[in-house]
N, C-alpha and C positions, 0 to 999 in steps of 0.2 A: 583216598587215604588222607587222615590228619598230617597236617603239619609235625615232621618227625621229630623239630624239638621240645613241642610240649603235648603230644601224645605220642601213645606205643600201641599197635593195636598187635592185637595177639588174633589170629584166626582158629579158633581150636576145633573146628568141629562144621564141615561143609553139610549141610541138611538138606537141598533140593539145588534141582538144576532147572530150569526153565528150557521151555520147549518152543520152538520157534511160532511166536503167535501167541504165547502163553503167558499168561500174567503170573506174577511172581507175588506173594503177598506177604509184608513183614507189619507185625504188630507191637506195637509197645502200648503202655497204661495208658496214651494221653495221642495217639495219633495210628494211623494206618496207611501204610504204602502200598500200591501197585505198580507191576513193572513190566513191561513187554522188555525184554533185551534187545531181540531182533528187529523191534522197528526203532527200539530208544528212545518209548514212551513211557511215561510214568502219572500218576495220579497222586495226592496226598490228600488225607480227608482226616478230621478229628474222630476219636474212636465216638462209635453211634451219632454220628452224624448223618445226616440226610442227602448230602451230597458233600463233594468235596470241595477243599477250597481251591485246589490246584487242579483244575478240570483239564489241563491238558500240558503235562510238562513233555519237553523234550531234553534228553542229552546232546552235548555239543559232540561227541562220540556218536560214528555212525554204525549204527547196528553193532550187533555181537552176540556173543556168550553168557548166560549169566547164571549164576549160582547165588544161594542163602549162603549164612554163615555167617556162627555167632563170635562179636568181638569184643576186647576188653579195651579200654581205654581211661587212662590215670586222671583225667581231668572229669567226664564224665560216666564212666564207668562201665557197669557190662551192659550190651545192647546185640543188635541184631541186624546185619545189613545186604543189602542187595549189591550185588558185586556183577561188572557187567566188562567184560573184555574187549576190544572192539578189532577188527585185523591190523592195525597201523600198530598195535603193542598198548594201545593208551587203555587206562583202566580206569571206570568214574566209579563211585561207590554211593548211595545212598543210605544214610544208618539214622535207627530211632533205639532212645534209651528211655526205660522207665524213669517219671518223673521228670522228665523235659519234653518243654512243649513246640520245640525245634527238632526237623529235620533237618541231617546232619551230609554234608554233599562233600566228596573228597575227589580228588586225582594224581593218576600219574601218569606221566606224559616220558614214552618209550621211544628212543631214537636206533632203529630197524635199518637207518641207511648206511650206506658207508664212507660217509664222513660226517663232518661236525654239521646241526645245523642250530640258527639262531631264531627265535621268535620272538616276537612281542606281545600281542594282544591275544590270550587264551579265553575262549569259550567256555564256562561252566553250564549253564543248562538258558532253556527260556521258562518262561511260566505263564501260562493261563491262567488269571485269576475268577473266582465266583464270590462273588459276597451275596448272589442274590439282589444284588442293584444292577439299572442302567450303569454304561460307564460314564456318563455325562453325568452322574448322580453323587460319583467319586471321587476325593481328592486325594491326589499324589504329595505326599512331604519326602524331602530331603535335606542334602544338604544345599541346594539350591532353592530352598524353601518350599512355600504351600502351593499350590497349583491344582486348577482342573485339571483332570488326567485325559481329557479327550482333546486339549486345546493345546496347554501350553506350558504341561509339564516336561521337567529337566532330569538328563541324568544326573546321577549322586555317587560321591564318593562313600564308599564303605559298607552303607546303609539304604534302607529305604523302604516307607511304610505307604502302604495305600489302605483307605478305613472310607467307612461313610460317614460322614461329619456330625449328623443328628445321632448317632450310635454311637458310637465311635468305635463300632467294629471294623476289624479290620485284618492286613496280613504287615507280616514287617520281615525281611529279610535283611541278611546281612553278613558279610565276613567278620570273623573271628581270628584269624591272624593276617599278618601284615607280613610275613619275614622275605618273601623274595620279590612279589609284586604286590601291585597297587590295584584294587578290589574296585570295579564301578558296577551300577546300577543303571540301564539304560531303560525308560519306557519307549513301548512302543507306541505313539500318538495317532495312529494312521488310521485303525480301526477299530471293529464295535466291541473289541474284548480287550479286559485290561491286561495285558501282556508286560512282563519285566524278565529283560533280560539281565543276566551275572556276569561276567567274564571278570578277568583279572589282568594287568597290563605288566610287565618289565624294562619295555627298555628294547635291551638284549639279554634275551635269559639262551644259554649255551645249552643246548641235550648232545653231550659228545657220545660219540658212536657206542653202542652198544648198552647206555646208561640208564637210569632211569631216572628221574625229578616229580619232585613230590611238589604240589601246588598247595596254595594256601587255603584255608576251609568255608566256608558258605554253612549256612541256616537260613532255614524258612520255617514261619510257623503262624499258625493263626491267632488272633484274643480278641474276647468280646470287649478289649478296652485297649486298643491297639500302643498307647503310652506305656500299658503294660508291659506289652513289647519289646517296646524300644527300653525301655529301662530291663529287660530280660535278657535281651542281644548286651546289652552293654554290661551287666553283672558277666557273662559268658565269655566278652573278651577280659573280662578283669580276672576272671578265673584261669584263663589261658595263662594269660602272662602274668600269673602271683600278683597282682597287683595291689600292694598297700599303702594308701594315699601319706603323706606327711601330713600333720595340723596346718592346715588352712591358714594362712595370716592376713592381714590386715595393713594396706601399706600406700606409701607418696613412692608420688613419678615426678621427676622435677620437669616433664617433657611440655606442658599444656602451658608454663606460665613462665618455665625461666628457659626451655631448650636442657643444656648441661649443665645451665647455673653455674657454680665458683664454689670456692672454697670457703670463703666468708659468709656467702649465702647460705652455703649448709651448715656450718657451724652454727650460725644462729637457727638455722629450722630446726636443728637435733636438740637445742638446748631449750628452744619452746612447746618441740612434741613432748620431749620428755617429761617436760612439767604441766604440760596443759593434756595431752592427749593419751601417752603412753598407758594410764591406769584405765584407760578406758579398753584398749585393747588394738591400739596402732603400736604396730610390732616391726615395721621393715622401713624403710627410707634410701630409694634408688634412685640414684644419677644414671640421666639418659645423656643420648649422642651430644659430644663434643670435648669429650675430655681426653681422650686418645688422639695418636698421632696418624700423619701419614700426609697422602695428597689428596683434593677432593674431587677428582673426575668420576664419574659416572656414580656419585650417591656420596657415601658421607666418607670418610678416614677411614680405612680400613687396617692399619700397625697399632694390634690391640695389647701390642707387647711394651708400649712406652707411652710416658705422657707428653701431650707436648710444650717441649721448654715455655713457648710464650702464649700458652692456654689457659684457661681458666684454674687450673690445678696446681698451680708453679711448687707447691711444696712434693708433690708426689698423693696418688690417689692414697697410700698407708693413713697417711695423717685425718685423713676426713671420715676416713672408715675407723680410725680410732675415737675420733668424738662421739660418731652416731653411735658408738658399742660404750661409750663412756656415758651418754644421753640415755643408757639401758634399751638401745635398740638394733636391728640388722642392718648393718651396710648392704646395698646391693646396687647392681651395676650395669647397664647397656653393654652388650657389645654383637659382634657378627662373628662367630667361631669358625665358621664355612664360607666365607669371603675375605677376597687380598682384590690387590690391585695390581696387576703387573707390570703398568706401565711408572710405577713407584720407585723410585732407585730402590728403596730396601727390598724388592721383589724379583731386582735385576740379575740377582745369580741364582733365583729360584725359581724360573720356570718351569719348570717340569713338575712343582706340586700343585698345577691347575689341571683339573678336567682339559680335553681337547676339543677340539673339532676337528671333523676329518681332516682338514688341511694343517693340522698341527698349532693351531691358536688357540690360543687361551678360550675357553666355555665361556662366555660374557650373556649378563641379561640384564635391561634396565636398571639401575640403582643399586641392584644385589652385587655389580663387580664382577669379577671370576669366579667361578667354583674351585674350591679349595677341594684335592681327589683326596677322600679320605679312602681309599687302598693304597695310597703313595708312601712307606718310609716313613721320608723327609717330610711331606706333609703332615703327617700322624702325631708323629713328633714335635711338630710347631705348635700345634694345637694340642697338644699334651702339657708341655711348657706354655703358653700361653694362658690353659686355666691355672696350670700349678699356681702361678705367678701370681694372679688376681684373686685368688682363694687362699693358700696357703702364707703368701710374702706381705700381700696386702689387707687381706682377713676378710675378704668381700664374701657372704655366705649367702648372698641371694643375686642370681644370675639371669637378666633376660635376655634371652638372645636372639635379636634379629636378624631377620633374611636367613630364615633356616633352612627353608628350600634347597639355598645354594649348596648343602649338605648332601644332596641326592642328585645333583649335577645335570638342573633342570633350570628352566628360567622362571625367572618370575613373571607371573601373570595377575596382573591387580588390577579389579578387585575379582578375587576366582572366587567362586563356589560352588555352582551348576558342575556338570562337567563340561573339560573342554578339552578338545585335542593339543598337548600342549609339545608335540612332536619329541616324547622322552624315548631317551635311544639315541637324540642324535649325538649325546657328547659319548667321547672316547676317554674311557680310565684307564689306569695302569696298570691295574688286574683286570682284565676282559670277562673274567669269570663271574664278577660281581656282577649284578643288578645295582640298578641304580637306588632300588632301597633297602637291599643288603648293605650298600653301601654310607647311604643315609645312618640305620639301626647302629652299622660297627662304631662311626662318628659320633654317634650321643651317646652307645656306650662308652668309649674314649673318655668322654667329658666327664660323662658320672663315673669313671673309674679314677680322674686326675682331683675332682673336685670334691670328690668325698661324701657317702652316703647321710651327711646332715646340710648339703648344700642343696635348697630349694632352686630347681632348675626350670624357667618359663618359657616356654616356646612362642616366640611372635613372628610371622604372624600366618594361622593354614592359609589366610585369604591371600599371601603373595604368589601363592601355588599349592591348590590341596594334596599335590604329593607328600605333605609331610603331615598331612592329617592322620590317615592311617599307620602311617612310617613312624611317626612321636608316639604312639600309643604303647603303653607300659612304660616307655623311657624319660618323660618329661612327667613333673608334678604339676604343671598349670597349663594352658597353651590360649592363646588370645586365637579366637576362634570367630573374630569379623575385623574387617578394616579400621584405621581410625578414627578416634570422633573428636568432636571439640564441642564446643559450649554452646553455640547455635539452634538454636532450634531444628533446625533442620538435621543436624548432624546426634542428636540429643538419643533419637529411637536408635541409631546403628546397633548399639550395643543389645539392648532388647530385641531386636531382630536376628541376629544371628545368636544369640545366647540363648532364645527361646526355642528356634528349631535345634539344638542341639543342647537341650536341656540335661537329655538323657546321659550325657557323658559326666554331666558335672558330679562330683563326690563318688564318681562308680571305675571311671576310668584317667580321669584328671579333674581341677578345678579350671571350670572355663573361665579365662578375662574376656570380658565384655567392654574393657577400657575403663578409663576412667568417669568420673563421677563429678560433679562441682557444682562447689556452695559458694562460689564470687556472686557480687554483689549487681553485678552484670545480667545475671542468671534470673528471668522471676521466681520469686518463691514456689509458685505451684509448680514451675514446671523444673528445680532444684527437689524439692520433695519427692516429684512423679520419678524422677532417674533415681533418688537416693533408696527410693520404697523398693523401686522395681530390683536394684541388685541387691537391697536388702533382705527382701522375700525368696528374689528365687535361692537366697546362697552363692550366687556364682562370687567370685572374687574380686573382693573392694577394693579400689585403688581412689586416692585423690592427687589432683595437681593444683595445689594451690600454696600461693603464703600464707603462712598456718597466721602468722602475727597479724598480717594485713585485714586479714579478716571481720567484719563486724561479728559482735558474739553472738546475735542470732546464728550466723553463716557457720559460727563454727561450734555452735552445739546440735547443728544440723547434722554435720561431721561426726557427732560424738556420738549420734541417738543411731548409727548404724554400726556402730565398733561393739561389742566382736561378730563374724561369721556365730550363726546358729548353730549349722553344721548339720540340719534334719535335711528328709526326702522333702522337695518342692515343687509340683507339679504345675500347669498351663493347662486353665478347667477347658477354653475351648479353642486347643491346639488344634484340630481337624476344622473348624471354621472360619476362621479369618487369620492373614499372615501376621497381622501383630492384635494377638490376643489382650481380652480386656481383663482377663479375669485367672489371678494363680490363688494356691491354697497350698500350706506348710501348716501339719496339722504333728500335735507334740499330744500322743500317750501315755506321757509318762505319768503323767496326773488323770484323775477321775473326778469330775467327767475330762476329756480331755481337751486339749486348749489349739483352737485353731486360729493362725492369720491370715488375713483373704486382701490380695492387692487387688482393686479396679482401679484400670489405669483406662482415661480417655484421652487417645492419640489425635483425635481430633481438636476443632476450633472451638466447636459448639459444645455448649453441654450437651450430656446426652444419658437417659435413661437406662441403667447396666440392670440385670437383672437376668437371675438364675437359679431354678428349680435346684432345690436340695439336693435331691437324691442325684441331679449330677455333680455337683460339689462334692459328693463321697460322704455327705450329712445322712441323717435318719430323716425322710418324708415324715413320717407322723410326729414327730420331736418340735417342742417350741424351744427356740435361742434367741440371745440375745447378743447384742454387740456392743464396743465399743468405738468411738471415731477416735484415729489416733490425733491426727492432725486437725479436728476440729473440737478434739479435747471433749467430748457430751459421747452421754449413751446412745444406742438405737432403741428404739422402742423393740420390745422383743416381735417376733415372727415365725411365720410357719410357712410349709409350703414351699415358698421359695423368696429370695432375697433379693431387695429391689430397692436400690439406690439410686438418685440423682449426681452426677460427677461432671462440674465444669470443666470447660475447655483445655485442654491439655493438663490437664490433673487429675490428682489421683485420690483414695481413697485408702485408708490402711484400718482394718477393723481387728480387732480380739473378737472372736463369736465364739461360745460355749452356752450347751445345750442347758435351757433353765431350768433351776432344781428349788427345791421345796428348803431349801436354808443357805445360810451365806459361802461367799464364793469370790474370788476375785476375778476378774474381768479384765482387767488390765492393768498395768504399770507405768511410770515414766519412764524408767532408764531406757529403753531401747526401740527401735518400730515395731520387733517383733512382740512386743507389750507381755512382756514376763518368760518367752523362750529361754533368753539366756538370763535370767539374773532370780527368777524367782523358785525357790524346789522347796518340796517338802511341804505343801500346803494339805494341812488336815484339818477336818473338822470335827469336834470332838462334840459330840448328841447328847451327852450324858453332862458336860460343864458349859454345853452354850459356846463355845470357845472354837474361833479359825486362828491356826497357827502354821507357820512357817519362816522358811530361811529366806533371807532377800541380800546375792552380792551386789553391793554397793561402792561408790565412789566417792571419795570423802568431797565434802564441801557441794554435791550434788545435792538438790532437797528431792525427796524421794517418796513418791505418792503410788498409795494401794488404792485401785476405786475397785470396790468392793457393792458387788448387790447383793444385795439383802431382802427383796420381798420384804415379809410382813414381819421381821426383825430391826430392831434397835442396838446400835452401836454402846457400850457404855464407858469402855475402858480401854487402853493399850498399852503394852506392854513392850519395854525394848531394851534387848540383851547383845550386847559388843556394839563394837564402830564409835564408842563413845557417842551414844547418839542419847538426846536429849527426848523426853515423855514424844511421842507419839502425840498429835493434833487431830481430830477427829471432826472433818466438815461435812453436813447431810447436804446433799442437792435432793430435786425430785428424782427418784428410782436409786441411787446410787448413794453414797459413802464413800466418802473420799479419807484416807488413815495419810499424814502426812509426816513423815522421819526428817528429822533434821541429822546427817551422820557427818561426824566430825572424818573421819577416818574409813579409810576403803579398807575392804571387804568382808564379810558376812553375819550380815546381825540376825537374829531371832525375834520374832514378835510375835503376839499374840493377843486378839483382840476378842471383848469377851462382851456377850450380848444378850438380849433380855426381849422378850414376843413384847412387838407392838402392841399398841391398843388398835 
């Protein structure tokens, strides 16, 4: 059975009963189940398919009873499920719904004894997987990344897809809600079938006598393009839980260059975003750790209710959040909502709002401090007044909040990904009855109930304990989804690493941070470019840490040519291949033909030869295109086939490619990496006047360049309406046309440039 607070299933109508030995068969448009009850085996195969993909499932339920019967459900709708009783009371169900290409796994776990009993770790099913490969031939992703599945693949929290890499067929499984436990993915590495086990974890989940408990829900499903997948599991938990993203922003961390910085340091940063950066589409400016009070034993201050008198802030945080909103932008803030310090005199008569341990001690875990019990009262309350305070008193409307963990009253474990046994359960709350991520969900709803439905709420970071990976799902708008990074080369991929295996959540179920981004002068250029490309293509969420003033202006139009978010689907062409992929593609239909961006990014020292067949690019094989080089500013000579670039040493490549057409077109843009996603619309070509026109928003005092091909066309004239912008400059290279706007004034001018057949 679904999760009872975002489905209802209605049983109307039992059809068959299975007979001991007997298989039970339920069909929908897109899949087919088998079911023995009595041995509490199961099969799942696509409808007309040759074999199944799930060649040998088992229920964690032993044996039973089972019956059809058809079900209704508000998220997914009417379907059809296999319903299997087992003697202990537990009931597992399997359902398939027309037009979903997931089977749908539910339970309820029946307490038959006569008293209370507690559990932790619940069994959903195993699975046998078939793709028709060796398993030595298959790779495992999660969230502990890419891996051989016969060697030295990791469980995963939530999720988790097995594909063969040259296909990229595959299977992906995954839970779709989070409300009482924590969802893993275990491979089984040992032998010759790729085998994933489900289960789901609590803690302490209570089944009091005579009760029933309803567990959280699982899917499995196959695609011949297993990304499809994973972006299909994640539209499904977004469905679950309503999910509708906030606008994306664009934003500084004071963390990488000042720490907390000061108040004069921000004063002056807001009054130079604003005039140099804000029009571009830098929209937020957040102080990290050090401007609150408290003492600093085990990690930073944890008294997020006061500033400290002789800290960097001495007028009070109001004052600096009123300039950045005076500068035309967001205040936003650090702090830890789910961590105190008990050993703090201001904590000294409030012991009792910390999680415990058995022995009656404060829950403590490296850095993170205490757990703050959000079923406590007095706790709930402090953290209720503590956002009021910093949102409402102090006007701060963008929040990131570390060691979130500490919210689910678990410890932190850094750097998690993999799974790992992080012994949740051992801490003691002050409602028993809660789960440890019942507990977690009440707390972030809390925050978003004190801090108000327009306050962008970021979660940092799942890597201190992925208990809050699935836990934050629906309730946070961003959540940093790898560990730290700094400006090192070495530390430069983090962000790309873990933002690339968990691509699929970004813009579906939150915007993932991938950290920060940086154009100091520190930095070399290719390998500032290669990080700026790489979160500028997939989408995930821009952040920089730097002084905006300090800056030389190359560094800080480097800055500028990635503001704003595109906000399109962005995909990793060979995410089954290698753990940090060479090759993404963010392709924009909104125009015809339509306009794609392709990052090659080389992780390595060496140059190295990138190259990739069309048709897995999601291009047309028989199709000639052509490119644009952003950062080496020249066309590509057009191509077919497949596309095959040279890219030194830890750099990147950033191309415009659109398929080439028989009259003029534009190719690319200045204003942005994604070379005309966000700033160029409305481009037509008119057959009958010779004439390409279109809108282009712009930023005053930017010069602003259309490179237009043109084949066996001549540029003659240009035409240019608002931004105050001066005649239109028209320069030929070989293949290309360059149209060059001088615009006084931001945003949207009209142009139109009109042309005449070569000779």
């Amino acid at each position: 059975m679904l999760n009872m607070k975002t489905v209802c299933w209605i049983m109307s109508c039992v059809l068959a009963f299975g007979a001991a030995g007997e298989n039970m068969v339920i069909q929908s448009d897109r899949l087919e189940v088998k079911c023995d009850a009595a041995a509490g085996s199961f099969t799942i195969g696509q409808r007309g398919a040759a074999r199944p993909f799930v060649s040998a499932g088992r229920l964690a339920g032993q044996g039973g009873e089972g019956k059809i019967a058809q079900v209704s459900d508000k998220t997914f709708g009417k379907g059809t499920s296999i319903e299997v009783k087992h003697q202990d009371g537990r009931v597992d169900r399997i359902c398939v719904f027309d037009g979903m290409p997931f089977a749908v796994f539910g339970s309820v776990l029946k307490n038959g004894a006569a008293e209370m009993v507690v559990v932790n770790q619940v069994g959903m099913a195993e699975f046998d997987l078939d793709l028709g490969k060796p398993v030595a031939e298959l790779r495992v992703l999660g969230t502990g990344g890419l891996s051989e599945f016969g060697k030295n693949a990791r469980g995963s929290y939530m999720w988790q897809a097995v594909a063969d890499p040259q296909t990229r067929r595959g299977v992906v499984g995954g839970w779709i809600s989070t409300d009482r436990g924590s969802g893993v993915l275990i491979p089984d590495v040992g032998g010759s079938v790729a085998r994933i086990s489900a289960r789901v974890e609590h803690g302490r989940l209570q089944l009091p006598v005579g009760k029933e408990v309803v567990l959280d829900t699982f899917l499995i499903g196959a695609f011949d393009d297993a990304r499809l997948g994973l972006e299909a599991w994640a539209d499904a938990v977004a469905k679950v839980y309503n999910i509708h993203l906030r606008p994306e922003p664009t934003g500084y961390c004071t963390w990488y260059h000042a720490g907390g910085w000061n108040e004069k340091g921000m004063a002056q940063q807001a009054e130079f975003a604003g005039k140099n950066l804000r029009e571009w589409g830098l929209s937020v400016l957040q102080i990290d750790d050090g401007w609150q009070d408290g003492q600093t034993k085990n990690g930073p201050r944890k008294n997020f209710t006061r500033v400290r008198e002789n800290g960097p802030y001495k007028s009070g945080m109001k004052e600096t959040a009123d300039k950045i909103k005076a500068a035309g932008m967001v205040p936003g803030i650090w702090l830890m909502p789910f961590s105190g310090s008990p050993e703090d005199p201001w904590y000294k008569d409030h012991q009792d709002w910390f999680v415990k341990q058995p022995d009656g001690k404060p829950h403590e875990s490296p850095w993170g401090g205490a757990c703050l019990d959000m079923t406590h009262p007095g706790a709930r309350e402090y953290v209720r007044e503590e956002i009021r305070r910093i949102v409402k008193d102090w006007g701060y409307q963008y929040l990131k909040m570390d060691g979130l963990c500490s919210g689910a009253g678990v410890r932190h474990v850094y750097v998690n990904d993999g799974y790992r046994d992080d012994k949740m359960g051992d801490g003691v709350f002050h409602d028993p009855a809660k789960t440890n991520i019942e507990a977690f969900r009440d707390g972030l709803r809390l925050v978003r109930e004190a801090a108000g439905a327009d306050v962008y709420l970021l979660g940092c970071t799942v890597a201190q304990n992925m208990r809050a990976y699935g836990g934050g799902m629906g309730l946070v708008d961003a959540m940093r989804i790898g560990p730290d990074n700094n400006s090192s080369w070495k530390a430069i991929p983090t962000g790309p690493r873990f933002g690339t295996r968990n691509y699929h959540l970004n813009g579906r179920i939150w915007h993932n941070d991938p950290d920060c981004i940086y154009a100091r002068a520190s930095v070399p250029m290719n390998q500032a470019q290669l990080l700026a490309t790489w979160v500028t293509l997939s989408g995930q969420l821009s952040l920089s840490s730097e002084e905006f003033a300090k800056l030389p202006p190359e560094r800080l139009d480097l800055l500028r040519r990635t503001m704003p978010a595109h906000g399109l689907a962005a995909r990793p062409v060979d995410l089954f291949e290698r753990e940090m992929p060479r090759i993404w593609i963010v392709s924009d239909a909104r125009v015809e033909p339509a306009r794609h961006a392709v990052g090659l990014y080389n992780w390595d020292d060496a140059e190295a030869t990138i190259e990739c067949p069309l048709a897995k690019l999601g291009l047309a094989a028989g199709k000639r295109y052509v490119a644009f080089d952003y950062w080496k500013n020249e066309l590509v000579e057009p191509f077919e086939g497949k596309l095959v670039q040279r890219v030194a040493g830890r750099s990147c490549a950033a191309l415009a490619v659109r398929e080439v057409q028989d009259r003029p077109m534009v190719i690319s843009t200045s204003r942005h990496i994604t070379q005309g996603m966000v700033d160029l619309f409305d481009e037509k070509w008119d057959a009958g006047k010779w004439e390409l026109s279109g809108v282009s928003r712009v930023v005053g005092g930017d010069p602003y360049e259309l490179r237009i091909v043109a084949g066996g066309w001549k540029a003659e004239k240009v035409d240019v309406i608002g931004g105050g912008a001066k005649a239109g400059e028209i320069v030929v290279s070989p293949g290309l046309i360059r149209v060059k706007l001088d615009v006084a004034k931001s945003g949207e001018v009209k142009w139109r440039v009109g042309f005449t057949k070569a000779q």
